[in-house]
C-alpha positions as CSV (number, residue, x, y, z in Angstrom):
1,X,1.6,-3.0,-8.4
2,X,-1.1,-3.0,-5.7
3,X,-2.6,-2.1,-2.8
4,X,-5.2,-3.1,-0.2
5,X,-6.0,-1.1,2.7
6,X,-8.5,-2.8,5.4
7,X,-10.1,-2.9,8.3
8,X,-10.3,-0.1,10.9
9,X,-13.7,1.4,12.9
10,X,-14.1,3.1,9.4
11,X,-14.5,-0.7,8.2
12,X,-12.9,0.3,5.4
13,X,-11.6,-1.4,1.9
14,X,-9.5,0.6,0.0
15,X,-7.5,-0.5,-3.3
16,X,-5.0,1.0,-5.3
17,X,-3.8,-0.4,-8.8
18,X,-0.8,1.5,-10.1
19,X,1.0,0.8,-13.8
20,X,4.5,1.9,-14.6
21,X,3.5,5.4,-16.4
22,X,2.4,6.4,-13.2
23,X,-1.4,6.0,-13.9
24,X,-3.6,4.4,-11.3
25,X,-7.1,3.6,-10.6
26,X,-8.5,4.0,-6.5
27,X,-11.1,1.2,-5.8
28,X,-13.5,1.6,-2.3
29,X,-16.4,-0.1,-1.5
30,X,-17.9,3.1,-0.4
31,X,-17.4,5.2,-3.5
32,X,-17.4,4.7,-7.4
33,X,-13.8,3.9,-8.9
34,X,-11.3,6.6,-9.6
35,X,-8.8,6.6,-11.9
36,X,-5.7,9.4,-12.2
37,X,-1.8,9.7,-13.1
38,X,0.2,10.6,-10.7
39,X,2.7,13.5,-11.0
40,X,6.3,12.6,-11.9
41,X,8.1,14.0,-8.7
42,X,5.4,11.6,-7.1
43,X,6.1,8.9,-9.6
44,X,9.8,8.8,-9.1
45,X,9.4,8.6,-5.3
46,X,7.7,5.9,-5.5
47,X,9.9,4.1,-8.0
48,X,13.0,5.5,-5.5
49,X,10.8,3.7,-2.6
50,X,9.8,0.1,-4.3
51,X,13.6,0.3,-5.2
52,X,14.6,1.5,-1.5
53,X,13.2,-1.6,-0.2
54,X,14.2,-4.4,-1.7
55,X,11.0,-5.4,-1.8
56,X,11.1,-9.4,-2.5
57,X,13.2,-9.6,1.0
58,X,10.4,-7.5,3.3
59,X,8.7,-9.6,6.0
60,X,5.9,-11.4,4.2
61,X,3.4,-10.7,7.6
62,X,4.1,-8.1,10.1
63,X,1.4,-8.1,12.4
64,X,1.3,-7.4,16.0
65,X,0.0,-10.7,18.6
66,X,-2.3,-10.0,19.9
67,X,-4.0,-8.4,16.7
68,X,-5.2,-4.9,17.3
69,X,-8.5,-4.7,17.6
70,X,-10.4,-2.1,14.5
71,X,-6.2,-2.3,13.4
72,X,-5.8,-1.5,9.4
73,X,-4.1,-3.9,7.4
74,X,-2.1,-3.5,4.3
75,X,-1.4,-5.6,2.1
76,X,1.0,-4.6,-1.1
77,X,1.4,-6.7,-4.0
78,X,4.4,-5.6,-6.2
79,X,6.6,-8.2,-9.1
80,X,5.0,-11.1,-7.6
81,X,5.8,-10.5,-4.3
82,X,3.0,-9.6,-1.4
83,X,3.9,-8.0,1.8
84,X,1.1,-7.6,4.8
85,X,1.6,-5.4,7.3
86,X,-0.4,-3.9,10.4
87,X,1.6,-0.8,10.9
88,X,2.8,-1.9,14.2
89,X,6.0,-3.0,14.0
90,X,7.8,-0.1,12.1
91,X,9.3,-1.1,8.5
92,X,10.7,1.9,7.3
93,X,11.3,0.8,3.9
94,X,7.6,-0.9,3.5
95,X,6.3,2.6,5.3
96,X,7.8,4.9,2.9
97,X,6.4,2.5,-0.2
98,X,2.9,3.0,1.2
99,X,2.8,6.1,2.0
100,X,3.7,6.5,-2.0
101,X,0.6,5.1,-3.0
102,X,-1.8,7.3,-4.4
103,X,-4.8,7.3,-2.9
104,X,-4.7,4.5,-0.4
105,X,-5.1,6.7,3.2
């Protein structure tokens, strides 16, 4: 799966590429790669999350109209199936898969 965090008065750009076993490599346009594994309590709760959400049915684009201004978007990419979201409009099931993510925040 992935991850793209974007955006913000930071103007940041912040990836995160994560395989099955739990190891994962951070990619930000302000600092060299960085690659890790996460631990397995973190591991499972992010398995528990991606399976929490039924991820294929999320809203594909949850943004807020008008778009916040310096607003960070995230975009999540997981079995084919990409998910953006502005954080506005609480998903509680997208929220808890994010904040799972090593290294994206």
């Amino acid at each position: 799966m992935a991850a793209t965090a974007s955006g913000g008065i930071d103007g940041r750009h912040r990836s995160v590429l994560v395989s099955t076993d739990g190891s994962y490599t951070t990619i930000d346009r302000k600092k060299p790669p960085k690659s890790g594994r996460m631990s397995p309590k973190d591991l499972a709760e992010l398995k528990d999350a991606l399976a929490d959400s039924d991820f294929a049915k999320l809203p594909r684009v949850s943004m807020a109209d008008p778009p916040v201004m310096d607003g960070i978007t995230t975009a999540v990419i997981y079995q084919g199936h990409e998910v953006a979201t502005d954080g506005m409009k609480k998903l509680p099931k997208l929220d808890r898969v994010i904040a799972a993510l090593p290294g994206l925040n």
